[in-house]
C-alpha positions as CSV (number, residue, x, y, z in Angstrom):
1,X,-2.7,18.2,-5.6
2,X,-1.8,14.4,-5.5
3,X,1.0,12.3,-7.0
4,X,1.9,8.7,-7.2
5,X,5.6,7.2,-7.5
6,X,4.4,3.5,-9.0
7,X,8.0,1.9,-8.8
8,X,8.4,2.4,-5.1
9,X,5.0,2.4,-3.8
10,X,4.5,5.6,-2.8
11,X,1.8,8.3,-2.6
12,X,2.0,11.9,-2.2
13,X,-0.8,14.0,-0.8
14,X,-0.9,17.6,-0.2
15,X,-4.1,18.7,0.6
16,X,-5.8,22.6,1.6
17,X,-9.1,21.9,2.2
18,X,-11.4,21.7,5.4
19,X,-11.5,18.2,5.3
20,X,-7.9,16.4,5.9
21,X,-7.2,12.9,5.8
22,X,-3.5,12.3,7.7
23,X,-1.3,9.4,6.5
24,X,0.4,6.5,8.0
25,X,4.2,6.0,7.1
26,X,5.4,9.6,6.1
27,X,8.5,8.7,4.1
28,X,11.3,11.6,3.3
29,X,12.4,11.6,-0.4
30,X,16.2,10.4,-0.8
31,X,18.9,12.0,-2.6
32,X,18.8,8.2,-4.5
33,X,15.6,9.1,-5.9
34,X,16.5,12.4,-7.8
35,X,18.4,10.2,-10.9
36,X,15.7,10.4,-13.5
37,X,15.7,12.3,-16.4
38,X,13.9,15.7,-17.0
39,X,10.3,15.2,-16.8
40,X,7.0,16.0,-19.1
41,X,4.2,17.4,-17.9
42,X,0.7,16.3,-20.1
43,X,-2.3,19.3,-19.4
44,X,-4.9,17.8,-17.5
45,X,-8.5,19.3,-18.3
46,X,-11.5,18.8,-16.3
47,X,-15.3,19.4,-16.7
48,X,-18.1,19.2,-13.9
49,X,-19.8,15.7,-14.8
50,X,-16.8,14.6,-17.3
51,X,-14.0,13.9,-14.8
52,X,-10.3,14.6,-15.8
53,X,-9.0,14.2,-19.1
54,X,-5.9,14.2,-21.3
55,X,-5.0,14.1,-25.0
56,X,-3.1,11.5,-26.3
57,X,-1.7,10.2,-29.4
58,X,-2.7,6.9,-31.2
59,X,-2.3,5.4,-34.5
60,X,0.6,5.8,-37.5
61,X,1.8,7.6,-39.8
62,X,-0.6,10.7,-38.9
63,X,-1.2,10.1,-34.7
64,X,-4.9,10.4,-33.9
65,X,-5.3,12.6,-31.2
66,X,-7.7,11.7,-28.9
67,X,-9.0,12.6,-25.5
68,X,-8.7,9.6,-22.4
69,X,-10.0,9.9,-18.5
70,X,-6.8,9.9,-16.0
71,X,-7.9,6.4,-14.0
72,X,-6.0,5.4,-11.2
73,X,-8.3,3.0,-10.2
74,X,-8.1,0.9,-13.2
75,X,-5.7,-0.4,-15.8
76,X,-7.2,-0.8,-19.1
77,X,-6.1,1.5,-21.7
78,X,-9.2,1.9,-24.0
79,X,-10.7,4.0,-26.5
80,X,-13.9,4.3,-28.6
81,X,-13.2,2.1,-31.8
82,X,-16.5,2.7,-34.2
83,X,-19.4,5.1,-35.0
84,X,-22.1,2.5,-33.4
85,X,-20.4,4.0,-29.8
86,X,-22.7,7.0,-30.4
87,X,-19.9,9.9,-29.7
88,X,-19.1,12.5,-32.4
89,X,-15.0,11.7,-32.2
90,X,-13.2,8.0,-32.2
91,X,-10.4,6.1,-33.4
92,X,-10.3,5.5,-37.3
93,X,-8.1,2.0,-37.0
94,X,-8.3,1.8,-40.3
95,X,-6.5,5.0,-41.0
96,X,-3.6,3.3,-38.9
97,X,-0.7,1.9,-40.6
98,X,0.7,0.3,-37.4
99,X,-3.2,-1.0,-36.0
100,X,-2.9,-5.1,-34.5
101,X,-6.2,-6.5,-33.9
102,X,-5.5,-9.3,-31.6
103,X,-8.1,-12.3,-32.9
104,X,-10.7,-13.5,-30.8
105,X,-9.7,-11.4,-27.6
106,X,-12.9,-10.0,-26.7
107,X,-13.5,-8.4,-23.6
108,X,-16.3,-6.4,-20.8
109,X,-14.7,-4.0,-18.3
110,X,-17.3,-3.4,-15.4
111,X,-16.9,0.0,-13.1
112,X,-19.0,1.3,-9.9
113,X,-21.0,3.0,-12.5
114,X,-20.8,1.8,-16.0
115,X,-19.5,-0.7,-18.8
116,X,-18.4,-1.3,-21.7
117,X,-17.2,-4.2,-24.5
118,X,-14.9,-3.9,-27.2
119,X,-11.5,-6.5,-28.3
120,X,-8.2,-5.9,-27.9
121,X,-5.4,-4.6,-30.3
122,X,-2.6,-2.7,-30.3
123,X,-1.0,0.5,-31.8
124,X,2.0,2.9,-31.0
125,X,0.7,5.4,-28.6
126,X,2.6,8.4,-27.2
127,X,1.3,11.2,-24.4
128,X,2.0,14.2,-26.4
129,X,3.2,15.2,-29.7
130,X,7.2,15.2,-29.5
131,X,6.9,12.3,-26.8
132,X,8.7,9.4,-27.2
133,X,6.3,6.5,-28.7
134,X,5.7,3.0,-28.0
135,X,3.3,-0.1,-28.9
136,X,0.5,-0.5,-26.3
137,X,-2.4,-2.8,-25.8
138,X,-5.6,-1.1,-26.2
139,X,-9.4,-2.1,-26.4
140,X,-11.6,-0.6,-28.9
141,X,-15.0,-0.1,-27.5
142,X,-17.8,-1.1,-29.5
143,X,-20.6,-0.6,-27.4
144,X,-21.3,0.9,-23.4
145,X,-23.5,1.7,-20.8
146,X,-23.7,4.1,-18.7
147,X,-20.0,4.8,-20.0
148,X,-19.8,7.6,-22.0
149,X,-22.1,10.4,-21.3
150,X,-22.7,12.3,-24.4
151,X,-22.1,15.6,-25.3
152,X,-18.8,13.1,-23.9
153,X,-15.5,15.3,-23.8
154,X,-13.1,12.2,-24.0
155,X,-13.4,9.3,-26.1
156,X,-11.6,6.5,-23.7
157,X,-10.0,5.5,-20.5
158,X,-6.4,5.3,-19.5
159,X,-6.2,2.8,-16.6
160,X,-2.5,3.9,-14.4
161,X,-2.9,1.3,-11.9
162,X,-1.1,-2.0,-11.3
163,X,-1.1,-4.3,-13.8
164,X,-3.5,-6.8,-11.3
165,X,-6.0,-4.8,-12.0
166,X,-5.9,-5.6,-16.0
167,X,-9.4,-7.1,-16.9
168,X,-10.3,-10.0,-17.9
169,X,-7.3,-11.0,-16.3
170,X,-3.9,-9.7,-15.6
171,X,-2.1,-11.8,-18.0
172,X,-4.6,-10.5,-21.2
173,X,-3.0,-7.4,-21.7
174,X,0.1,-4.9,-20.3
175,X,-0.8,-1.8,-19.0
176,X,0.5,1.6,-20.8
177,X,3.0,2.1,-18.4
178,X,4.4,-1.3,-18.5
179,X,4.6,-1.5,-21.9
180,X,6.4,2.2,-22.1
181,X,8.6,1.2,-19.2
182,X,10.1,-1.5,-21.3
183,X,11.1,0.6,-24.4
184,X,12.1,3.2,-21.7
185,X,9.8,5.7,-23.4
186,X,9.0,6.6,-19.8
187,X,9.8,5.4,-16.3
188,X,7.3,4.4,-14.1
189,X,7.4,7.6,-12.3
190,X,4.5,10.2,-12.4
191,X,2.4,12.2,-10.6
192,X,-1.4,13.8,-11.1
193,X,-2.3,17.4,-10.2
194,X,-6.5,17.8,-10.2
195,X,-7.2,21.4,-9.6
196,X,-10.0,23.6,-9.3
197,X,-11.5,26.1,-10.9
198,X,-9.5,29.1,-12.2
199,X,-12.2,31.5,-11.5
200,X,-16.2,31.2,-10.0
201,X,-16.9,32.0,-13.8
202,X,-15.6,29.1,-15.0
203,X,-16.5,25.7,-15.1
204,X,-13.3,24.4,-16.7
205,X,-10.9,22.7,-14.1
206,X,-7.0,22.2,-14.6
207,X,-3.8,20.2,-13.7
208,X,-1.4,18.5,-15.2
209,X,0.7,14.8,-15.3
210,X,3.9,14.7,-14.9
211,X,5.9,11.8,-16.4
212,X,9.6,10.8,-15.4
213,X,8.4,12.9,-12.3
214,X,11.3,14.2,-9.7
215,X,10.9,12.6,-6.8
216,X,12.2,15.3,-4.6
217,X,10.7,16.6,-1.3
218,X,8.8,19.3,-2.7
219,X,7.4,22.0,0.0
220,X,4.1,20.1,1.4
221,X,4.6,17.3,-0.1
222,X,4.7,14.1,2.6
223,X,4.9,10.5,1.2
224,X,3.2,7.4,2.5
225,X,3.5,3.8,1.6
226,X,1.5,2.1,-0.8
227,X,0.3,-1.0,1.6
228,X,-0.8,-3.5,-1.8
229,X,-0.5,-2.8,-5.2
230,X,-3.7,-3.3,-6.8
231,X,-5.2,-0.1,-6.8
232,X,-3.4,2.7,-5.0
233,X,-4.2,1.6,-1.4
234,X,-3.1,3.2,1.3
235,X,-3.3,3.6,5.2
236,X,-5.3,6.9,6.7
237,X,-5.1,7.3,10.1
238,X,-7.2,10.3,11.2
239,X,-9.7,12.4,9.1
240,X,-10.1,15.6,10.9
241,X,-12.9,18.9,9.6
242,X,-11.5,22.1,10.6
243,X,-8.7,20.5,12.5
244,X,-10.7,18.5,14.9
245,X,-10.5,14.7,14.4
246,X,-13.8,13.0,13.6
247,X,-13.1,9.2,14.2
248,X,-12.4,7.5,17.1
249,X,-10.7,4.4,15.4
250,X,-8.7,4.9,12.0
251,X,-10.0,0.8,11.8
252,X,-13.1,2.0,10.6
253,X,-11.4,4.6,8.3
254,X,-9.9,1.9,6.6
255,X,-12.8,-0.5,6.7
256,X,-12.4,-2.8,3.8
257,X,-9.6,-0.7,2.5
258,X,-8.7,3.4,1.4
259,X,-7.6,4.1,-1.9
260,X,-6.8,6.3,-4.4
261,X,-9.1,6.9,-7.8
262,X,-8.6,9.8,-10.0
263,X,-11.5,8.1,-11.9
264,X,-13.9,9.1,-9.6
265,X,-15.6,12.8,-8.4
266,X,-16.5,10.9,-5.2
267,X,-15.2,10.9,-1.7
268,X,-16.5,7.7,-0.6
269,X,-16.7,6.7,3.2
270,X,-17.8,3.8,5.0
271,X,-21.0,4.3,6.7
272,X,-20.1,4.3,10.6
273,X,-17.3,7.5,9.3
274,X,-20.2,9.0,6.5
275,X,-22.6,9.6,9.6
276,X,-20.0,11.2,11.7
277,X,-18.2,13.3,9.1
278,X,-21.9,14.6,8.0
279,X,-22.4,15.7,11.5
280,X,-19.1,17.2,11.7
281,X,-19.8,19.4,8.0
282,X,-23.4,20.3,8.5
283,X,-22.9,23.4,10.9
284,X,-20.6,25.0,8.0
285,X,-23.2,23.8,5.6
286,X,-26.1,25.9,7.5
287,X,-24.2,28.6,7.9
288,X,-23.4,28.7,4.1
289,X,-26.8,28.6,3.5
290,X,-27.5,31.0,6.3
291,X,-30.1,28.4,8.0
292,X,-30.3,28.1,11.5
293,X,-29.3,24.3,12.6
294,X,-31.9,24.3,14.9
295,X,-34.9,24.5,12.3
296,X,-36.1,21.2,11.8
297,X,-38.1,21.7,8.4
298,X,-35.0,22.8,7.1
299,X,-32.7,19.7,8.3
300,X,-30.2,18.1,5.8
301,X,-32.3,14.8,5.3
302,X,-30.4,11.6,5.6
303,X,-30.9,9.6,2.6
């Protein structure tokens, strides 16, 4: 489970897994920092292929709901705005009382993997149904690629990172937060639990975002600096598998920089680290698959 306190640029990490990644800068929260009010948690769904996703509320007097990845690593709030997009659910603007289309603001959002076009606008938008509301910017995609990936769960993208990371440009729209923050809707504390599976039945994966969160120590909870606000970067300075550390220089960990994306599925590791950590994992992964690691015609291939 993960969290992220955007107004003092911290992250919070707790992590059970085989694979640990220690921080630099572990921070103790402060009996100043338990002042906000009581906070709301959002459900957080997840799917195999689909990411994690929330509903949200766009649109007036009857809120669309609608369905919007969790993105750390971006800042663009945006939403599919017309039946040309090719998914079964979108946003009717024209069933909105309160819709803005902002003239001649077009606008391309590249990711790693995917893109999309759209224009700007903007509606009231709240995170659940007796949430406070607020007007936010938001592009209306009109067409994608490699974007959506249909049967597609969710219909857009809520962007949570720093408003630097607003494309084209920081200055051609405010961020959800930022705009929320300013009608104090919200503050611009909250954190982001991805879980697992419930069972090995199920494919469905859970957790939830809290807004206004508490930022008291919880149990296992340790907090670490946020070194540039951008994206979420932060500082790692040891990756260990099964409690033995696997890099001789936390440099190269950080090599060009380590952050957080609840946008992606991917652990991502720069190659001199990938090639170690591989070596580290692929006894557990034979044993798994009950190969023996000497048998060459069975050997993970390095591609």
């Amino acid at each position: 489970s993960s969290g992220i306190n955007a107004e003092y640029g911290l992250y919070t990490v707790h992590i059970e897994s085989a694979i640990k990644f220690p921080l630099q800068g572990s921070l103790q929260a402060t009996s100043s920092d338990r002042r906000w009010k009581r906070s709301t948690n959002v459900p957080i769904t997840g799917k195999p292929e689909q990411g994690y996703f929330i509903n949200i509320y766009l649109g007036s007097p009857k809120p669309q709901r609608l369905s919007v990845v969790v993105d750390t690593g971006s800042s663009n709030f945006a939403i599919a705005g017309s039946s040309t997009v090719g998914i079964d659910t979108y946003f009717y603007s024209s069933k909105s009382t309160t819709f803005k289309k902002s003239e001649d603001k077009s606008i391309k959002v590249q990711y790693f993997n995917g893109s999309w076009e759209g224009y700007f606008a903007s509606d009231v938008f709240k995170f659940c149904d007796k949430c406070e509301s607020g007007r936010v910017d938001v592009a209306l995609i009109t067409s994608f690629v490699n974007f959506f990936a249909p049967p597609s769960l969710w219909q857009g993208i809520l962007g949570l990172g720093y408003k630097t990371l607003i494309q084209p440009a920081p200055d051609a729209a405010d961020s959800v937060l930022d705009s929320l923050t300013r009608k104090g809707a919200v503050t611009q504390i909250f954190s982001i639990e991805l879980c697992g599976r419930e069972n090995q039945d199920s494919t469905q994966l859970n957790g939830q975002l809290e807004l206004d969160a508490t930022a008291t120590q919880a149990d296992g909870y340790v907090y670490t600096d946020v070194v540039k606000q951008w994206y979420y970067q932060i500082e790692l300075t040891d990756l260990t598998v099964d409690g033995q550390s696997v890099v001789k220089d936390c440099y190269e960990l950080n090599k060009p920089h380590a952050i957080i994306d609840s946008g992606t599925t991917n652990i991502m590791l720069p190659t001199v680290v990938y090639w170690t950590v591989l070596a580290a994992i692929e006894p557990y992964a034979y044993n798994a698959a009950e190969i023996p690691p000497d048998d060459s015609e069975n050997e993970i291939k390095r591609v």
